[in-house]
PATIPA-891230 format. One line per field, with one value per residue (C-alpha): residue number from 1; y, z, x; residue in one letter. Coordinates in steps of 0.5 Angstrom, whole numbers, plus 500, padded with zeros to 3 digits. Example, Ala and Ser with C-alpha at 12.3 -4.5 7.8 and 13.67 -1.06 7.14 Angstrom:
2
kolmi <- (1; 2) .
yy <- (491; 498) .
zz <- (516; 514) .
xx <- (525; 527) .
roti <- (A; S) .
! end
This chain:
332
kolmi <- (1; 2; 3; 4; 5; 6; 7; 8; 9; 10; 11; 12; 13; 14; 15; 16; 17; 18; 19; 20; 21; 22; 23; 24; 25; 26; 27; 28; 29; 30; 31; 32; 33; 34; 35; 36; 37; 38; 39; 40; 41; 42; 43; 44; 45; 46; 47; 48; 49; 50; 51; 52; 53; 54; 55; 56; 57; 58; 59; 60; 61; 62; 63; 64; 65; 66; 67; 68; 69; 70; 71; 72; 73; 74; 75; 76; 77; 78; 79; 80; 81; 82; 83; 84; 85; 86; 87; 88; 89; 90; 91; 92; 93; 94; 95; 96; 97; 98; 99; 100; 101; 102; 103; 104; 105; 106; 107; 108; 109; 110; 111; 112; 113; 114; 115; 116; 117; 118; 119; 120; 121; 122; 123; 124; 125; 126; 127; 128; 129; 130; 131; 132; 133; 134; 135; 136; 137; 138; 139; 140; 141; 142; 143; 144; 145; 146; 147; 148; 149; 150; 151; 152; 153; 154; 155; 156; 157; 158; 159; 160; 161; 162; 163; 164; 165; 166; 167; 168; 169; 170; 171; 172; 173; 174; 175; 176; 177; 178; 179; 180; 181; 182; 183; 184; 185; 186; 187; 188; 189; 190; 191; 192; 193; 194; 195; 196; 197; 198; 199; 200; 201; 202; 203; 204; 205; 206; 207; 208; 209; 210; 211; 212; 213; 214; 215; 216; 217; 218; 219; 220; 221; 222; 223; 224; 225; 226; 227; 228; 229; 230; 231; 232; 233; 234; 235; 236; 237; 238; 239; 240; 241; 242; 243; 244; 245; 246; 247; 248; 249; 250; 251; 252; 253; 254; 255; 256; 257; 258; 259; 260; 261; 262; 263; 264; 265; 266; 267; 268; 269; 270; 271; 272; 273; 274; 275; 276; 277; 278; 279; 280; 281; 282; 283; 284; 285; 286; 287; 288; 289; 290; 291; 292; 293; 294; 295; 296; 297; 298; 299; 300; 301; 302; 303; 304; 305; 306; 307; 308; 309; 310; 311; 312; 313; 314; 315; 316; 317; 318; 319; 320; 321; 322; 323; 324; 325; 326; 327; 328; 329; 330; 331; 332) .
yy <- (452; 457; 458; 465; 463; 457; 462; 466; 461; 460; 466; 468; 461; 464; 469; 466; 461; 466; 471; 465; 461; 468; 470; 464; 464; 468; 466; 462; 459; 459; 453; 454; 453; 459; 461; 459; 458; 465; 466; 471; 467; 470; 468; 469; 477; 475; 473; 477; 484; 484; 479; 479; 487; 486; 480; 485; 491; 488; 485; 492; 496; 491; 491; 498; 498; 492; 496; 502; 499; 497; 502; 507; 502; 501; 510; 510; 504; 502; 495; 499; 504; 503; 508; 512; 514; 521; 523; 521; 517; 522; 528; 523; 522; 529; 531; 525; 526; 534; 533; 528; 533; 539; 534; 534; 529; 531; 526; 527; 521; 518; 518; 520; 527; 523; 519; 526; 529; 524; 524; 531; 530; 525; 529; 535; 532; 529; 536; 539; 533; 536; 543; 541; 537; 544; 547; 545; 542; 538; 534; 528; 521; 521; 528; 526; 520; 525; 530; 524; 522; 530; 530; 524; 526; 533; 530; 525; 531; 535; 529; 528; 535; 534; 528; 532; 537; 533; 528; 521; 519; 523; 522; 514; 515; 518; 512; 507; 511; 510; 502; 502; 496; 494; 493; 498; 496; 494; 493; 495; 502; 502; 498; 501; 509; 505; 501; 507; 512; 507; 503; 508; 509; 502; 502; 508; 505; 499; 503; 505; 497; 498; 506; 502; 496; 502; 506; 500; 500; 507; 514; 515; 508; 510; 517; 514; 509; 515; 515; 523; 522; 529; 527; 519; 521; 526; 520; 516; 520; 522; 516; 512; 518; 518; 511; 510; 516; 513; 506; 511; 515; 508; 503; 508; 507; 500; 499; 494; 492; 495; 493; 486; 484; 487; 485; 478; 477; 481; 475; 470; 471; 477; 484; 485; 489; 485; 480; 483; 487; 482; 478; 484; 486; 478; 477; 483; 483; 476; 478; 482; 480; 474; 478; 481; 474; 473; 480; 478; 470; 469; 472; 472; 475; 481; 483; 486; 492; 489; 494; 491; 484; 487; 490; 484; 480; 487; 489; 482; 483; 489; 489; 483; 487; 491; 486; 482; 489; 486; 491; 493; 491; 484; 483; 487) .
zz <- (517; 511; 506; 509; 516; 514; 511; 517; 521; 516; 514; 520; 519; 512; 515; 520; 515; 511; 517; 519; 513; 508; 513; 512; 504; 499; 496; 501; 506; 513; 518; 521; 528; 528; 529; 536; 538; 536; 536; 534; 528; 520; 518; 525; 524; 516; 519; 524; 522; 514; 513; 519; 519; 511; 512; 517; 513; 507; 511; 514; 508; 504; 509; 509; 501; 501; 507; 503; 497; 501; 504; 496; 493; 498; 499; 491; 489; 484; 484; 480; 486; 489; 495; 490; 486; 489; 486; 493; 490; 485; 489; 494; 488; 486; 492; 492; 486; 487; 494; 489; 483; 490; 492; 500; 505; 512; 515; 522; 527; 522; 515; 509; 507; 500; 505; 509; 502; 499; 506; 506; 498; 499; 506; 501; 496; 502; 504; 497; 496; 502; 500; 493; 496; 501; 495; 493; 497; 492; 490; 488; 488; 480; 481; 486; 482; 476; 480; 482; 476; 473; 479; 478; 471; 473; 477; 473; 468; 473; 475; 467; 467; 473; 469; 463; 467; 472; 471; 468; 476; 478; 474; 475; 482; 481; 477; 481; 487; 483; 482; 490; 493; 500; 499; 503; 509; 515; 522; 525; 524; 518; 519; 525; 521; 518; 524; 528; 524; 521; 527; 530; 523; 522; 528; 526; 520; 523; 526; 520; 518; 518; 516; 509; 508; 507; 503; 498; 498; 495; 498; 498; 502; 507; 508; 509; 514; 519; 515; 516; 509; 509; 515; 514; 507; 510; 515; 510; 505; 512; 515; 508; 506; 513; 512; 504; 506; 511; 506; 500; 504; 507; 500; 495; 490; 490; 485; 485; 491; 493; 488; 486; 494; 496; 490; 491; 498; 496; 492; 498; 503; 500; 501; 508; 511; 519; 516; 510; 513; 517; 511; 506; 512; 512; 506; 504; 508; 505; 499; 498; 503; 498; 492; 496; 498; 490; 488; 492; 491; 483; 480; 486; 488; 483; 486; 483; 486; 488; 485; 478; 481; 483; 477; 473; 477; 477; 470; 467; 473; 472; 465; 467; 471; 466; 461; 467; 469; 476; 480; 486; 491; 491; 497; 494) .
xx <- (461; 460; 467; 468; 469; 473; 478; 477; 480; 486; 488; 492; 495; 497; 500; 504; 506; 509; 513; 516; 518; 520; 525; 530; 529; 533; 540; 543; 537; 538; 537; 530; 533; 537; 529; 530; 537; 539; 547; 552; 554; 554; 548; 544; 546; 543; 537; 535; 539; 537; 531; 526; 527; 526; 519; 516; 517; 513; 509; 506; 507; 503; 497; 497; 497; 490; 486; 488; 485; 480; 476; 477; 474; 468; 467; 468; 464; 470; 473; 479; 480; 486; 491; 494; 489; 487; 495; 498; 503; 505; 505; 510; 514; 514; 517; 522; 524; 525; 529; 534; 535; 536; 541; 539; 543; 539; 536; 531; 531; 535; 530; 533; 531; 528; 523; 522; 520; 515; 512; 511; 509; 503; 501; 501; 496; 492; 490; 489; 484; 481; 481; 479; 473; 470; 470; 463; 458; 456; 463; 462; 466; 466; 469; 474; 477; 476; 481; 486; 487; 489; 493; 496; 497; 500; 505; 508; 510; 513; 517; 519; 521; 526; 528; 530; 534; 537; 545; 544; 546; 540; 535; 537; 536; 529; 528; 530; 525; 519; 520; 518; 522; 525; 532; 535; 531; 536; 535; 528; 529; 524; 519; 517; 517; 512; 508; 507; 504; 500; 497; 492; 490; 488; 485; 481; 479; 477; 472; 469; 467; 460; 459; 464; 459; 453; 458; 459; 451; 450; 451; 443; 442; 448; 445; 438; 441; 445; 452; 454; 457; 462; 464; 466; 469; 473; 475; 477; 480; 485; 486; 488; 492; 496; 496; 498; 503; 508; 508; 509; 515; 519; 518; 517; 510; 509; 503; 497; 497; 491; 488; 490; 488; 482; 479; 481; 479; 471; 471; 473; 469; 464; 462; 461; 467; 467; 470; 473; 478; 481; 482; 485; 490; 493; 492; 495; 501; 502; 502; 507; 512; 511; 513; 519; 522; 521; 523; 531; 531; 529; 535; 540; 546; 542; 535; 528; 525; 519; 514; 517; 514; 508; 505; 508; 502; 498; 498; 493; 490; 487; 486; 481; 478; 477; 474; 469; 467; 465; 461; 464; 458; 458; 453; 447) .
roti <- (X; X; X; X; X; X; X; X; X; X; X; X; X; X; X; X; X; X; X; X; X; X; X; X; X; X; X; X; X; X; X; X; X; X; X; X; X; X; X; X; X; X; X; X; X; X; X; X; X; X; X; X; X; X; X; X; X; X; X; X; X; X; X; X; X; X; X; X; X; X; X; X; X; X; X; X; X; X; X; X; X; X; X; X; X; X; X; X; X; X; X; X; X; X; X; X; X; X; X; X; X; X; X; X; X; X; X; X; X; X; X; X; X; X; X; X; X; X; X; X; X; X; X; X; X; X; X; X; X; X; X; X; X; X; X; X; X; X; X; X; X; X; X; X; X; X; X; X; X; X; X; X; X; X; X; X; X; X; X; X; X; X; X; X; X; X; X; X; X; X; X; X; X; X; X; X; X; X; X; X; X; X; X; X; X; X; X; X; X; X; X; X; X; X; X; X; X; X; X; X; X; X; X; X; X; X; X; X; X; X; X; X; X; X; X; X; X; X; X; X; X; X; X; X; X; X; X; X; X; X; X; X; X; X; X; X; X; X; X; X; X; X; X; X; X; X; X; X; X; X; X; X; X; X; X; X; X; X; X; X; X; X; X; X; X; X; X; X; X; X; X; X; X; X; X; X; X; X; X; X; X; X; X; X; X; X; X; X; X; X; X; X; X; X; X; X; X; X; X; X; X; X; X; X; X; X; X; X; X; X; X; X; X; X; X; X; X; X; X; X; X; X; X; X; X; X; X; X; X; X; X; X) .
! end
């Protein structure tokens, strides 16, 4: 049996592992019969109202952000692409940082008007990307990656700009947003504000492996294999954006994620997205429910913002990338 089918039959292990044993971890471990026995007790209402909510809240957040870097890296043929990099979490954060500033208190279907506007933000940036991308038949993927970072820079000087003109508590607020983490995270309420929105994108996107596998060979050799390449680059571009979206809006801007993981799973079980994307959505979920478990565990009773953790473990390997300058199509 080849090593990728092997890891294919232990990485839903890993997975189930992690969901099972992260939830009883944290400044005070909790007995794993509490898994089974239930109750009404103090550390059965910690369990599954605070820290199962919070493990699956991760656990989707960081599938969603690996299968987004997934499929950008493979229409951009970029091992360093990543869900954010067409702006998306810029424009959320903008929009966060502007619902803070304006002093919004509303909430629909009990989301916060901070979740509702970075929603709305990174939705907006979708779009523009889109109109961006009508605009020239001829739009390529350099330009599009060219436009994601000049958008990118242009929302992080807004954000800037509404720092300077905020109080100390608001500009701490808008801070604290941008760091990404999970802390608020209580009761299912959250957790389901992201699977719902993201499930059917998934699926779709699970649709597209072979049209991602001819993408990564090259968008003349996709053409020339049936590939309708404005239509499936316009599905790609929805669907991770609607994906990236709801994580951006629930968590905050969580980095590295969607780069650290496909990149890590590519070299596991090679370039072909059939099995690649079983192992990124796992591994992925796994990933950062790990970083959280860390995140609120190693300097207890005070909690790191998860975003901290992930881009503490992002940042070298980013920068190795950088310098190995791996091609993004391993399987050619």
């Amino acid at each position: 049996m080849k090593r990728a089918d092997v890891l294919l039959v232990w990485v839903p292990v890993l997975g189930i592992a992690v969901l099972i044993t992260a939830p009883l971890i944290g400044p005070k471990t909790l007995s794993p019969s509490l898994l089974w026995s239930g109750g009404d007790g103090l550390d059965a209402r910690i369990l599954w109202e605070l820290r199962i909510p919070r493990v699956l809240t991760a656990f989707t957040a960081g599938a969603v952000l690996a299968l987004g870097g997934m499929a950008f890296q493979a229409m951009f043929r970029n091992p360093l692409a990543t869900p954010y990099t067409l702006g998306i979490a810029g424009g959320a954060s903008f929009a966060a940082a502007a619902a803070i500033q304006l002093g919004w208190s509303v909430s629909f279907l009990g989301v916060s008007s901070v979740s509702l506007a970075a929603f709305v933000g990174a939705c907006g940036v979708i779009l523009l990307v889109f109109g961006l991308t009508r605009l020239r038949a001829d739009f390529s993927t350099e330009t599009l990656l060219l436009a994601g970072v000049t958008l990118s820079f242009f929302f992080s000087s807004m954000i800037l700009t509404l720092q300077y003109l905020s109080d100390p508590t608001r500009t701490f607020r808008m801070l604290r947003w941008m760091m990404g983490g999970l802390e608020g995270t209580a009761g299912y309420r959250d957790w389901l504000a992201i699977l719902i929105p993201a499930l059917p994108a998934a699926v779709a996107l699970a649709a597209l492996r072979h049209e991602m596998n001819l993408l990564t060979l090259g968008e003349e050799w996709a053409i020339g294999r049936g590939v309708a390449l404005a239509r499936t680059k316009a599905l790609l571009l929805g669907l991770v954006g609607w994906m990236v979206a709801s994580v951006v809006a629930g968590c905050g801007p969580i980095g590295f994620v969607g780069l650290i993981v496909p990149h890590i799973c590519r070299l596991l079980v090679g370039a072909d997205h059939r099995r690649l994307f079983p192992v990124t959505l796992v591994f992925g979920g796994a990933f950062l429910a790990i970083c959280d478990t860390a995140a609120r565990t190693v300097l207890a009773p005070t909690e790191v913002p998860v975003g901290i953790v992930t881009s503490l473990l992002g940042g070298p390997f980013f920068l190795w990338l950088l310098v190995r300058g791996s091609p993004i199509s391993h399987g050619r």
